[in-house]
N, C-alpha and C positions, 0 to 999 in steps of 0.2 A: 462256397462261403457258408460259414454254418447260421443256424438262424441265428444266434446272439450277437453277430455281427453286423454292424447296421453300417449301409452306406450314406454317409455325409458330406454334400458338396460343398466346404464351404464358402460364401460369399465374402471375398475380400478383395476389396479394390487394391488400386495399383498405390503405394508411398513412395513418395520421394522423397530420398533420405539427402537432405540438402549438405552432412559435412558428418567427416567418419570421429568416431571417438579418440581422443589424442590419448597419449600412454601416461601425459599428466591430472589425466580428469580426475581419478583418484584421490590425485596429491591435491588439487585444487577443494576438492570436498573436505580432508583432512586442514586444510588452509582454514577454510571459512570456518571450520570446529574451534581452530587453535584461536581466530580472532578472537572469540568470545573467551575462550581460555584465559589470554593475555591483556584482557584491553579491559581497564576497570574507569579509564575515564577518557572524553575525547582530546581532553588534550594532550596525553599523552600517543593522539597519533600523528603519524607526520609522515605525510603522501608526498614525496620526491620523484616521481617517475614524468616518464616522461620530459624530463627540465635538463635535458642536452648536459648535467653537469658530468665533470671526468673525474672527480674523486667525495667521500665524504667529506661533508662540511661541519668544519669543527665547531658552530657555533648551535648544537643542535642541545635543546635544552636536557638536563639530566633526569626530565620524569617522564623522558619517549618511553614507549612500551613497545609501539607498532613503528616501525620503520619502513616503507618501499621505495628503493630506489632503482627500479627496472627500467629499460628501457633508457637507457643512458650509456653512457660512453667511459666504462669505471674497465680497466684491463688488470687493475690488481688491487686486492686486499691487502694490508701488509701492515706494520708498524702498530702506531695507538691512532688509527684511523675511528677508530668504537671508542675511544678512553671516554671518563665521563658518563658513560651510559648504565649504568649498575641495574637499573630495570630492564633493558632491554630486552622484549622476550620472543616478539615478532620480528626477524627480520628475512626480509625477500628483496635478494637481486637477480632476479633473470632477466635475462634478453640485456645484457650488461658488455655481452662479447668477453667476457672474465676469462683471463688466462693463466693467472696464475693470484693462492690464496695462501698468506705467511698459515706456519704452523703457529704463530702468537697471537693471530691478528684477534682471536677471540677471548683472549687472557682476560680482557677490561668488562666481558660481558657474562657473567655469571648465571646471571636469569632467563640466559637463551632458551626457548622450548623448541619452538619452528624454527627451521630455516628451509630457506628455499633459494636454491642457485642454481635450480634448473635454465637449461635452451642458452647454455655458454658456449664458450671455446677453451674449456679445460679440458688438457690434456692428459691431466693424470688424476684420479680419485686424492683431492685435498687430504691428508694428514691432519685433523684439528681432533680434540680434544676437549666434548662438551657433556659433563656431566650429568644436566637437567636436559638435555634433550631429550626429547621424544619423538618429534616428527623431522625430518631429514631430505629434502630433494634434492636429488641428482643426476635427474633426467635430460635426455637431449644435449648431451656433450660431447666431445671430441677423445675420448681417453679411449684407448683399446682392448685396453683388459680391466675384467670387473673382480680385478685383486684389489681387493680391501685392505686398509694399512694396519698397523698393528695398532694403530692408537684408538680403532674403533670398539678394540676390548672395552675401552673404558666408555660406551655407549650401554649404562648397567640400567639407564630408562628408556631407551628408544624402543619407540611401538612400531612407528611405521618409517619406511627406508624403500626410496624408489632410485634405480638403477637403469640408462639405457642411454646407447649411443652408439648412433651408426657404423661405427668405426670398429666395434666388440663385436665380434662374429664368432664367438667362443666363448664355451664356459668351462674352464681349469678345475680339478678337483680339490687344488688348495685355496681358491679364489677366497671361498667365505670362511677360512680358519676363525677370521676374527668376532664372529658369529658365535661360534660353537658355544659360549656361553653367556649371550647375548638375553636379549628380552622379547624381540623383535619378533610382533606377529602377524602384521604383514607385510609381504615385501613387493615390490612391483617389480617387475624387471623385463626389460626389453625393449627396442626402441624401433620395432617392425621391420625388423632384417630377418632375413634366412640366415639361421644359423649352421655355421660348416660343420661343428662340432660341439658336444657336450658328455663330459667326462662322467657316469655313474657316478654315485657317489654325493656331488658336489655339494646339492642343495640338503642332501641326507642330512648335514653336519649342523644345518638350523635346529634347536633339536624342539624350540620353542615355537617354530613356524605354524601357525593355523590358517592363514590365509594366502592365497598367493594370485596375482596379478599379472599373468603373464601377455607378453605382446612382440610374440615372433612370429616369423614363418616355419614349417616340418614337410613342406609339401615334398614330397619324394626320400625322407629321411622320418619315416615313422618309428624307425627302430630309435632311435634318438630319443623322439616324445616318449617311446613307450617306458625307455630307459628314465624318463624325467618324472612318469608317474609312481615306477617303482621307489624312486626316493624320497617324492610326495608320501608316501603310503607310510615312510620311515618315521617321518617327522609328526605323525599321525594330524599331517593338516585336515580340516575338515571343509573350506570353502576354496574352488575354484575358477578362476575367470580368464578365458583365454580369447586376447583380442586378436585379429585381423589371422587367425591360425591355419585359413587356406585361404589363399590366394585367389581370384575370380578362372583364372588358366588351370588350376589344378585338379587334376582328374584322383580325388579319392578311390582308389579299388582297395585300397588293405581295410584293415579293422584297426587303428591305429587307439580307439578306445577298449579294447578286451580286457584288461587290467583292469577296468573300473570293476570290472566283477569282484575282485580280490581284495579290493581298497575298503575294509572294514571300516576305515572312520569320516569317509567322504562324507558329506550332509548334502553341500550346495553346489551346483556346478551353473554354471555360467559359460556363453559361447556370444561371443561380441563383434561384432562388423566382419563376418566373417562370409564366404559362399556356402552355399548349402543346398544337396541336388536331394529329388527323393529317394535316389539309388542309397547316400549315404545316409539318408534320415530314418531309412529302414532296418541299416545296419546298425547306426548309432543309439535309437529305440531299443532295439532288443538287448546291448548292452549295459544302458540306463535301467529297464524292467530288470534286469538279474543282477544288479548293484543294489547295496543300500542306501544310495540316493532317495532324499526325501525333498530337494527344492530343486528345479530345472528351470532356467532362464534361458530365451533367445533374443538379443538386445541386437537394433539395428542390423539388420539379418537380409540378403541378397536369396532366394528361394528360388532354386530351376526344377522345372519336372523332366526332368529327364527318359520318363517310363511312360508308354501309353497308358497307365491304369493312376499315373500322380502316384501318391503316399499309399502302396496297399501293403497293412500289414495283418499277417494273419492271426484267426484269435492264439488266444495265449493260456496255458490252464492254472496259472496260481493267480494271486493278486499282488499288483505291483506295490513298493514301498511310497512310492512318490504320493507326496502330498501339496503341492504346488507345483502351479506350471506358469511360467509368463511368457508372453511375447509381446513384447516393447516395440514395435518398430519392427513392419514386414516391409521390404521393397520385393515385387514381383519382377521375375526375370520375362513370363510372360505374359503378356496382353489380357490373363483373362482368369476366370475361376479357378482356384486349385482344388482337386478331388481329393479327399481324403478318406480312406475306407478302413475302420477300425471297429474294433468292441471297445465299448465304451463302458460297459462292462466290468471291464479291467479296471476300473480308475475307482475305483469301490472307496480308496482310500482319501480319494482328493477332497481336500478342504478350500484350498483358493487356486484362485482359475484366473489370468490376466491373459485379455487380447488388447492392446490398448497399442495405437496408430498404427495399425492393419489395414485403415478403412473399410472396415464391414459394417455393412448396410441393412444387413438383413441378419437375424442368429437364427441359426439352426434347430431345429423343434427337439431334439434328440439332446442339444445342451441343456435346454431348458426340464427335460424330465429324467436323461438317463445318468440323472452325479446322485444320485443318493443322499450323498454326505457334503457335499458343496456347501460350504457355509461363508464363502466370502467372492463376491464377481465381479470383477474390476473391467469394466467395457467401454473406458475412457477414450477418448481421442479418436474417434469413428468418426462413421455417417448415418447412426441410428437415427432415427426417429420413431413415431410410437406404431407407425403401421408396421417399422423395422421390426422392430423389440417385439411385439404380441404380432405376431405374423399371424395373417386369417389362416391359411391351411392348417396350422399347428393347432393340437388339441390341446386348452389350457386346462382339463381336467387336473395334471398334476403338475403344478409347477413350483421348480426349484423348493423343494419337500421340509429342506434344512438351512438356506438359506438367511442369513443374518444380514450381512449388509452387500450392497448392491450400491455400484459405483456408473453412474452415466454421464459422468463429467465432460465438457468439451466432445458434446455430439449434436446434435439438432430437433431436440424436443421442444416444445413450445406450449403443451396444453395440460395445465396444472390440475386443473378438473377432473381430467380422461386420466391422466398418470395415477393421482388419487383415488379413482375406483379400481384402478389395474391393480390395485399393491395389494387389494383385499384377496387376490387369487394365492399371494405367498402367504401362506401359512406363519411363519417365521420370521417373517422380515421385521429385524429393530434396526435397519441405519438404511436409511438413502441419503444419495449424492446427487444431487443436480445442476452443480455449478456450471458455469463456461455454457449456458444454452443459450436459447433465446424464449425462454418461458415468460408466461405473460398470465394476467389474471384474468382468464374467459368464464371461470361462474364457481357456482361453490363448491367446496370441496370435503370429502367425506374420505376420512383416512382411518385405518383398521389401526386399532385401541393396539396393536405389539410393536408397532413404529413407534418407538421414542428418539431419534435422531435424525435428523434434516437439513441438510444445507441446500443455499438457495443462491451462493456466494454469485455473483457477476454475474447476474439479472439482472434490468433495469426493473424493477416490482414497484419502488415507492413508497410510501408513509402505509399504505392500506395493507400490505403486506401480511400483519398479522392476524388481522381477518380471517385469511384462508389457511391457517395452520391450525393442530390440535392443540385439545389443553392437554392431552396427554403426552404432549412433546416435552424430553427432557435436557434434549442437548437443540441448538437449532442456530446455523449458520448462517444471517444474511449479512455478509461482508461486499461491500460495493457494490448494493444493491439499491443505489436513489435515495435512501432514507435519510432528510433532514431535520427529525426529530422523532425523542420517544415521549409517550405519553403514560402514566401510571393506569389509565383505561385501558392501554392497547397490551401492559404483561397482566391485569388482574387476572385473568381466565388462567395465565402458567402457574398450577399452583407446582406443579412437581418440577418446572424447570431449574438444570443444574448447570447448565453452560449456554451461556450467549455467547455469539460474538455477531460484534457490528463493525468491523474492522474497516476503512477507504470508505464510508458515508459522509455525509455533510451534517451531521448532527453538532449544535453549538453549545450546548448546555444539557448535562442529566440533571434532570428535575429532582428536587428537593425531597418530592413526597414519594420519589419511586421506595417501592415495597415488594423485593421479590425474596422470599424466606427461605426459599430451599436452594438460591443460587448460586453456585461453589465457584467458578468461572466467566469472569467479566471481559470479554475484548472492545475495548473501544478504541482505540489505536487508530491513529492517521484518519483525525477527524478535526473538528473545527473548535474542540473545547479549549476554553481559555484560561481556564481554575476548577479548580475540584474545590468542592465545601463538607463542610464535616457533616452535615446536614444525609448527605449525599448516601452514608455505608450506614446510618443508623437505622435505612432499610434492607442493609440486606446482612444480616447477623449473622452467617456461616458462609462468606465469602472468604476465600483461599488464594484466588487466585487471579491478579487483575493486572490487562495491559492497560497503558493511556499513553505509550509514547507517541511521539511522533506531532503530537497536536500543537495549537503555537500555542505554548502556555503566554500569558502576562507575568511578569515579573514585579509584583506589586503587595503589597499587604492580603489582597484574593487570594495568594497562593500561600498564605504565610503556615496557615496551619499545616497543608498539604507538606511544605516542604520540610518544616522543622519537627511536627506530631504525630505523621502518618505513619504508621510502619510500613518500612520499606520491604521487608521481606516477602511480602504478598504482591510487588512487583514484580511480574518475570521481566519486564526489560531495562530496570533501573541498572545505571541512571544514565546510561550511556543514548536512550532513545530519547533522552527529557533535556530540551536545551528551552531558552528564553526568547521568546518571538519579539516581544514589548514589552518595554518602549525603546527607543532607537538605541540608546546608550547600555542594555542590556542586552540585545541582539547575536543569538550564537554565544550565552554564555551558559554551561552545564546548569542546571536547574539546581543542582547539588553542590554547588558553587557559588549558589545568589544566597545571600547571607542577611535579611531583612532585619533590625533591629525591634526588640519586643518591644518599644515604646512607639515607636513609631506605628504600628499593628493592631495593638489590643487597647479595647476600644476604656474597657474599667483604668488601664491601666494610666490612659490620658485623663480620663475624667480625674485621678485620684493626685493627680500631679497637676490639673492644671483650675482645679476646684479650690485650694489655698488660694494659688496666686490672684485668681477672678477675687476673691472676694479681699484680697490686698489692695488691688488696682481699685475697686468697685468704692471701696473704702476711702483710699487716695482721693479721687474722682470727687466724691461726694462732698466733700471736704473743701475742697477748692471752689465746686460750682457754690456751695452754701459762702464761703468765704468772698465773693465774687459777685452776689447776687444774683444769680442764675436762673432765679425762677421769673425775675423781670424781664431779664431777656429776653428769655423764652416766652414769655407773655406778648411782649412787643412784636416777634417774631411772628408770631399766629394772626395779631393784625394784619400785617405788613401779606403778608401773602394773601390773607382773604381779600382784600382788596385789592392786590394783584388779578388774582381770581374775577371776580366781579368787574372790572374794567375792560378785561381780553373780550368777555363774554358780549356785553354790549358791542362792541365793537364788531364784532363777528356772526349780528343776527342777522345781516342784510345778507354777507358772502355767502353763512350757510343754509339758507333757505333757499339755494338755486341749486341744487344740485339732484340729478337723477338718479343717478345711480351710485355705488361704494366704490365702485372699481371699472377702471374701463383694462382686458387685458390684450398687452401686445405679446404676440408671439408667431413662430415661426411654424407654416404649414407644416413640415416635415415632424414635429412635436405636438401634433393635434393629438395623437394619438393620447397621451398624457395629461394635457388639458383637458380634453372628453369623457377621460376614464377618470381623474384624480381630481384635478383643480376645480371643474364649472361644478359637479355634483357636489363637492365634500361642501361648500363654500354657500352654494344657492341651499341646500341642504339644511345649512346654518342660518336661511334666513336674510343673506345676501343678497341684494341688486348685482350684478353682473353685466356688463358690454360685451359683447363678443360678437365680432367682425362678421361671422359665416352666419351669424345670428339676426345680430342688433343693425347694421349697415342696412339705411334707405336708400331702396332699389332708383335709381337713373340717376342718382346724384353722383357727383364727381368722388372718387375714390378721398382724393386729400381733403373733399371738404368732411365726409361723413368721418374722415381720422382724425380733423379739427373737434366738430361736433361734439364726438364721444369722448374725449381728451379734457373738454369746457364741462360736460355734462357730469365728470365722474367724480367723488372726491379724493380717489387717488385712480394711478396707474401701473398698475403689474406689469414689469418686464419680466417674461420667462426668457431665462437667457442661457443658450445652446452654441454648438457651434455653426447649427443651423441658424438662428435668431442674427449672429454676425456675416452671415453670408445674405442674406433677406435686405433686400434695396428700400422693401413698402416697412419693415421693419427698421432701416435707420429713418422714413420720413415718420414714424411713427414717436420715436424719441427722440427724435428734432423736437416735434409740438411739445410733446409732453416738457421738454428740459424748457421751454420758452416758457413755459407756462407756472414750472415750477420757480424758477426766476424775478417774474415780474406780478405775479399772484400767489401763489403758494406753497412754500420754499419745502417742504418736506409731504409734497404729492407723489414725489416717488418710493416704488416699492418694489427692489429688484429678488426676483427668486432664480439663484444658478441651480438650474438643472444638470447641469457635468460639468467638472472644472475647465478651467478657461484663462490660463497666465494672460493675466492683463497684459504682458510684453508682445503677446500673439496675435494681440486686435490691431486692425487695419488702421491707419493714420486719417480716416474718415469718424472715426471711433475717439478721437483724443479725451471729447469730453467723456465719456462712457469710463476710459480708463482714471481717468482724475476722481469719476464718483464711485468707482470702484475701493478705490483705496481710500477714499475719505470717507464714506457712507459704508454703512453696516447694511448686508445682504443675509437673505432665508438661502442656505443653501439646501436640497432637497433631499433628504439623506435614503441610503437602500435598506438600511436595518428598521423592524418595526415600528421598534420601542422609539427607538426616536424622530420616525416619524408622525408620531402622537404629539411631540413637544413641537416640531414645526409648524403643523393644521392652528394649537393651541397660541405662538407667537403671530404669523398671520391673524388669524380672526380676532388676535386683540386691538391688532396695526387697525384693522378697518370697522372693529367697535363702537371707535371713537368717533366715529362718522355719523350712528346711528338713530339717533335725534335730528340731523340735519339732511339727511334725503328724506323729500317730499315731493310732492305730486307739482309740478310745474304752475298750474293755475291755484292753487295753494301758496307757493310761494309768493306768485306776485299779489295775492290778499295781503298777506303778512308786508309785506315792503309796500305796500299802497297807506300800511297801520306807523308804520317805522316813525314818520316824521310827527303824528300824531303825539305818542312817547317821550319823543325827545322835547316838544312844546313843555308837556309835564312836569319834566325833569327842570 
């Protein structure tokens, strides 16, 4: 081996590749494209699948867009089954058992783009006739030859056309006539048969072909493929992807790639669920290095080594074209390290480099110095870690030289710190990826000024988060990373940042006074916001580009500007992510749909409409009271009550001068926690006498008496009431007394606070009276939100305010009531 040859063992654990690629995934990709294509609002979709029905239902509104009705029991298309439907642009029936489909059945739908009638039981390639198409499946059928009808001339839009079914074991050289002067630039075809034959020529006749998808068996019929790339080579496609192409049984000895040499406008090649030994990875190498292939993929890949030395291939003396390499998904045939012995050398040209679900544990030192020109390292879905990644033996004198972004997504790093001073070794590095670990905040971190992009996405990090980033960060991802709120402190340090996103956080409100001026890129999407304010963008004045679907908006005058002033164009996901959470009677309606009237909204605009009328009524009003005498009244009235006033008082010096404490409170052990932390502090805090049983309760007296005691003692009693509190036996003898007490001495001593709801219909028949002063008496319920937990502390402490001149010291009181009778001699 010559020196420049370096041997590398590399470390790649065993995958298991849990389900092989189907021949629709493709079309499935092209699917979820055409959704957004097609669907401009959500009610225009209508999900039919799965609902056992045998035919279209004619009562299906005329502004469907998306239609699915798969997975049902539909055997024919036929008649004005579509009529009505003039937008219809999406429609997909597979897994329908479809046997047969009229040549008219599509006459009523004009605005078809997709369709999709793949995994039937047709027998023969459909005859229809659809102008605006573009995307086409029909995959997984029953038909046996992939003759095309003549009515697919008139396919003068269709991009993409998948073909395949078990039953077509051949391809005819007149098959795709109706192609020849078609659009179509890629095609799928195949549906993972060995095929018996295939005519030169056939696929020549695509002439617009640049993609192609293929998903056969060739094992033992190389002359076939090789026949199939010379007419690839016609069409001058440039991307290729060949799924399930040897079988796990098949013994490669020919060269069944040599062609590739000759194929001047090849770019991409692709090799998908396929086996693959070192004998042919050696062969297939050398005719990848002497093509003009510039992108090599090995997607979900079965690996044998078949050769005592693994992968040995010899150096090479020019430099290859290839400028990426991926491999997606290694499963190992055996048990253990694969060798690979190459110049590395050779790769002089490589810019991106993917090993991603490999499970490699460890990278090799020779990756990390011998790419030169490596500017992009995707090492996603491993089992790195950071002893992995900077491996001790490796010299980090020079690493990754050219290097731009580096991808560690979904692998097993944790220490944000140590990664943070590692990055200072790359020279070059502007984008890391960290999402999918389990990184945590162990101390602080010092990051090299040429990193401007960061993602942190699916971390659990928290509010603190920003802390440990730079201000030199321009882009920075923390999506589902804990964070329930931002604060205008936590972006001031970003002056250069251009894209946030906070995508899956708990965040409830962007603050008013956010100010971030250089920010192009907002995600806040699949969060807890309820309204956007205008307030909101007057800080960030070169904003472009901003999601917020997904959140429950409120449907209420909050959203009025948003909906009706905002520009929409600077939504990427309007409006189809933006539906109405609240109030109940708006619920699931498009956002872009909720129609708020401007008088009801703006606030000048009520004042200006309803400042006449006030001073009509005010007018009216005054008139009558002067007409009426009014000021007498009202004179008389001011009496009447201060004497009211004054009479109660007397009457109530003796009651409230016995009282020890403001509150005595019943509650259930299991909710001490809450009492402890919230209720005795905020309340004693304020200034409060408080009872409390673990507290106030005189040691050797009887239980019920010291529940009397403090019951007589208090001038109210707090129930905190749970589901614990109704389950608690010392808690019904506890509002036994107090309801006795309230009754025959002082009729509003109670003071219920529902700590979690509780349908009065669900309380125990020991409870009757509890449910009666339920529904008749006003209760504090305890709320989870801050802000209105402010206004409960504020309604309590006023309920027991009123107490405040009447608790006094015991031997005090009976001074005062020893004075009482003295008073009333006077009087």
């Amino acid at each position: 081996m010559s020196p420049q040859s370096t041997s590398v063992a590399v470390l790649i654990g065993t995958v298991v590749i849990v389900s092989l690629m189907r021949p629709d995934c493709t079309a499935i990709k092209e699917n979820n494209e055409g959704f957004k294509l097609c669907v401009t609002s959500m009610r225009g979709v209508k999900d039919l699948s799965h609902q056992n029905i045998t035919s279209v239902p004619s009562s299906l509104s005329n502004e469907t867009q998306y239609l699915d009705i798969s997975y049902n029991v539909i055997q024919t298309l036929e008649g004005t089954e579509f009529s009505g439907l003039s937008q219809l642009c999406f429609l997909k029936a597979a897994h329908c058992g479809l046997r047969e489909i009229s040549a008219t059945v599509f006459t009523h739908t004009p605005a078809l783009k997709i369709l999709n009638i793949s995994n039937n039981d047709l027998a023969f390639i459909p005859d229809i006739s659809l102008k605006q198409l573009k995307i086409l499946d029909l995959a997984n059928n029953l038909y046996t030859s992939y003759e095309l009808p003549a009515s697919f001339q008139n396919f003068t839009k269709l991009d993409f056309l998948s073909l395949g079914s078990t039953a077509a074991l051949s391809v005819s050289y007149g098959d795709f006539d109706a192609l020849m002067n078609a659009s179509v630039q890629h095609l799928a075809l195949g549906a993972g048969t060995h095929w018996q034959k295939y005519e030169s020529g056939s696929l020549a006749k695509i002439k617009s072909l640049k993609k192609l998808s293929l998903f056969a068996s060739f094992c033992g019929t190389f002359g076939m493929f090789e026949n199939l790339l010379v007419d690839l080579n016609v069409t001058q496609a440039k991307m290729l992807r060949f799924i399930s192409l040897f079988p796990d049984s098949c013994n490669v000895s020919d060269n069944p790639f040599k062609n590739l040499r000759t194929m001047p406008f090849i770019q991409n090649l692709t090799l998908e669920n396929t086996w693959i030994n070192s004998t042919f990875m050696v062969v297939f190498m050398k005719n990848v290095w002497l093509s003009p292939l510039h992108e090599l993929s090995f997607v979900n890949i079965t690996y044998n080594e078949d050769t005592p030395d693994g992968f040995n291939l010899p150096p090479i003396n020019h430099t290859i074209n290839l400028s990426s390499v991926i491999f997606n998904g290694v499963n190992h045939y055996q048990y253990r390290y694969p060798t690979i012995n190459m110049s590395f050398e050779a790769f002089s040209r490589l810019t991106y480099l993917k090993f991603s679900g490999t499970g490699m544990n460890i990278l090799p030192c020779r990756v990390m110095t011998a790419l030169p020109s490596l500017e992009i390292l995707d090492l996603s879905d491993n089992l790195l870690t950071e002893s992995g990644f900077w491996w001790t033996p490796c010299s980090n004198s020079s690493v990754f030289p050219k290097l731009r972004k580096l991808s560690l997504s979904r692998n097993r790093f944790s220490s944000l710190s140590f990664i943070s001073q590692k990055t200072h070794q790359m020279n070059s590095l502007e984008s890391l990826d960290l999402s999918f670990n389990s990184i945590h905040l162990d101390g602080d971190c010092y990051w090299p000024a040429q990193l401007t992009e960061l993602s942190l996405g699916n971390n659990n990090l928290g509010n603190s988060v920003f802390a440990y980033l730079s201000s030199d960060f321009e882009k920075i991802d923390l999506s589902k990373t804990g964070i329930t709120s931002i604060m205008q402190k936590d972006l001031t340090r970003f002056s250069k940042l251009t894209h946030l996103t906070l995508s899956s956080n708990s965040i409830q409100v962007i603050p008013v006074d956010l100010s971030v001026p250089a920010l192009l890129s907002l995600h806040i999407d699949q969060n807890a916001i309820t309204s956007i304010s205008r307030e909101v963008l007057a800080g960030l004045p070169r904003l472009q580009k901003l999601k917020v679907g997904g959140n429950p908006f409120v449907c209420s005058c909050d959203s009025y500007w948003f909906i009706t002033a905002f520009n929409k164009s600077l939504l990427m996901d309007w409006p189809l992510d933006y539906t109405c959470n609240t109030p109940l009677s708006f619920a699931g309606l498009p956002l872009s749909e909720y129609k708020p009237s401007k008088l009801s909204c703006e606030m000048w605009l009520q004042a200006a409409v309803a400042l006449p009328v006030l001073i009509v009524i005010s007018a009216a009003v005054g008139l009558v009271f002067h007409k009426c005498d009014g000021a007498w009244y009202t004179k008389m009235l001011w009496v009447w009550i201060r004497m009211k006033r004054r009479g109660k008082k007397r009457s109530n010096i003796l009651n409230n001068a016995s009282f020890s404490y403001h509150a005595f409170i019943s509650y259930s052990n299991q909710d001490s926690d809450w009492v402890d932390t919230h209720l005795v502090p905020t309340l004693e805090g304020a200034g409060f006498s408080l009872c409390v049983h673990e507290r106030d309760f005189v040691p050797g007296e009887w239980i019920i008496d010291n529940i009397i005691n403090c019951v007589e003692s208090s001038y109210k009693t707090l129930f905190v009431l749970s589901k614990h509190f109704v389950q608690s036996e010392w808690c019904n003898y506890e509002l036994f007394f107090a309801q006795h007490r309230a009754i025959s001495v002082h009729r509003d001593s109670l003071v219920f606070i529902l700590l979690e709801p509780i349908p009065t219909d669900s309380l125990p028949k020991k409870y009757l009276r509890l449910r009666s002063l339920l529904r008749q008496q006003t209760y504090l319920e305890w709320p989870k939100d801050d802000r209105k937990q402010q206004t409960f502390w504020a309604s309590l402490k006023s309920t027991l305010h009123i107490a405040d001149k009447s608790v006094v010291l015991k031997d005090i009181a009976l001074a005062i009531s020893d004075t009482v009778p003295l008073f009333a001699d006077q009087m």
